[in-house]
LUMSETI-428622 format. One line per 3 residues: number of its first residue (from 0); their letters; for each residue x, z, y of C-alpha. Coordinates in Angstrom, 3 decimals. Layout:
NUM	a	X/Z/Y  ...
//
This chain:
0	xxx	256.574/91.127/-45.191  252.989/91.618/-44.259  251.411/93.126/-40.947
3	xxx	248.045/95.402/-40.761  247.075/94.225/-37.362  245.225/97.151/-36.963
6	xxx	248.443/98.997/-36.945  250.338/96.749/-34.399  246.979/96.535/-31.841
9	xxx	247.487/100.602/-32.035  250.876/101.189/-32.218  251.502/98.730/-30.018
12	xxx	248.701/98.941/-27.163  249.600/102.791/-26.270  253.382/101.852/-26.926
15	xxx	252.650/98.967/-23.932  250.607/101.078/-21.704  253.132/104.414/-22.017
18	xxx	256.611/101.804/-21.477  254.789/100.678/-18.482  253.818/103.053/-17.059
21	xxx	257.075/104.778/-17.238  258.943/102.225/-15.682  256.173/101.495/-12.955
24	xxx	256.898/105.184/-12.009  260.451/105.702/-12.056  260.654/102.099/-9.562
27	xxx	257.669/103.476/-8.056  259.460/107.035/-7.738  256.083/108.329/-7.998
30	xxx	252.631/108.685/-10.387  249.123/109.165/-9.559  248.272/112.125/-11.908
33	xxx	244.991/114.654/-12.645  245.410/117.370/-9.522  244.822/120.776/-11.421
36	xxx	242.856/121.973/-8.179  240.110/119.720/-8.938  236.779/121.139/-11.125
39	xxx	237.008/117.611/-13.223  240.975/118.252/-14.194  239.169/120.686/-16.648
42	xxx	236.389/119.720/-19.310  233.929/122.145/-21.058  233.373/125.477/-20.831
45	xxx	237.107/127.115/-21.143  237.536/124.343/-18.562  235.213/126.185/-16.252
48	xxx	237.218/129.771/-16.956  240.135/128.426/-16.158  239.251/126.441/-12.789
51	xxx	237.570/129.606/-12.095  240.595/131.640/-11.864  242.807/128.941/-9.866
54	xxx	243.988/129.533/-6.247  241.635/128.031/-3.735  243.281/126.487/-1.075
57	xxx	241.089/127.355/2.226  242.034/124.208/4.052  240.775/122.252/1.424
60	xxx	237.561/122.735/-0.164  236.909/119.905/-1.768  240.149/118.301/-3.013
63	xxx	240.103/114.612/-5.202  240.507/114.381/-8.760  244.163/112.825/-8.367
66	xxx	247.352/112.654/-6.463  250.154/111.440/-6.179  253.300/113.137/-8.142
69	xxx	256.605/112.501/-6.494  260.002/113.382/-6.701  261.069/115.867/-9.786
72	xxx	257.173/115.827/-10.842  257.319/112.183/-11.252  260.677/111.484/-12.726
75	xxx	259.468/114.536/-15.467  255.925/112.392/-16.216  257.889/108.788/-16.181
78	xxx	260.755/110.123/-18.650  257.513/111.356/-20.737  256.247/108.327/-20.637
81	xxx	258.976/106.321/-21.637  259.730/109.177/-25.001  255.350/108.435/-25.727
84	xxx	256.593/104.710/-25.213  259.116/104.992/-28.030  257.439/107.055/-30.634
87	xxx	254.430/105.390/-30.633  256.776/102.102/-31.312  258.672/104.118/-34.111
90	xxx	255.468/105.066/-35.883  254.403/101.729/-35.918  257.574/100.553/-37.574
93	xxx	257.611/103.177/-39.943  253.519/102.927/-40.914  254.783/98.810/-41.619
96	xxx	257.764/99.638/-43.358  255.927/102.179/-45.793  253.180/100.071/-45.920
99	xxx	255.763/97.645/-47.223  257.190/99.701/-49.306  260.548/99.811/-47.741
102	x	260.169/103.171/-46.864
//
């Protein structure tokens, strides 16, 4: 059975990064993510529309580009993580088993 180590670094880098994250935040019981509020949360020029139409909270003018997610917010993003974790780990079995020709 042969590898394409292209494939595994892939497959297997965001597969890494996504499991670990996932767990980090669900023992954490919390995740830094993007806050919305922010201008930066929102590339390009439909971007700018749509930060343009957000809420503006008065108290804080000038809020930072992320936060801290807790409670149902954070369980929702770690369970995500953890379902990115294991399909980018079943498409990198299935691109070796085709590639194989098991498949």
């Amino acid at each position: 059975m042969k590898f394409n180590p292209a494939v595994l670094i892939i497959t297997g880098g965001f597969s890494l990064f996504f499991f670990v994250s996932g767990v980090r935040a669900l023992v954490r019981k919390r995740m830094t993510v993007v806050n919305p509020a922010h201008s930066g949360a929102w590339p390009g020029l439909l971007g700018k529309a749509m930060h343009s139409q957000l809420p503006k909270n008065p108290l804080d003018p000038h809020p930072s580009l992320h936060m801290e997610a807790t409670g149902g917010r954070a369980l929702g993003m770690a369970v995500l993580y953890l379902v990115l974790g294991v399909a980018f780990l079943g498409m990198g079995v299935f691109a070796t088993l085709v590639e194989n020709g098991v498949l």
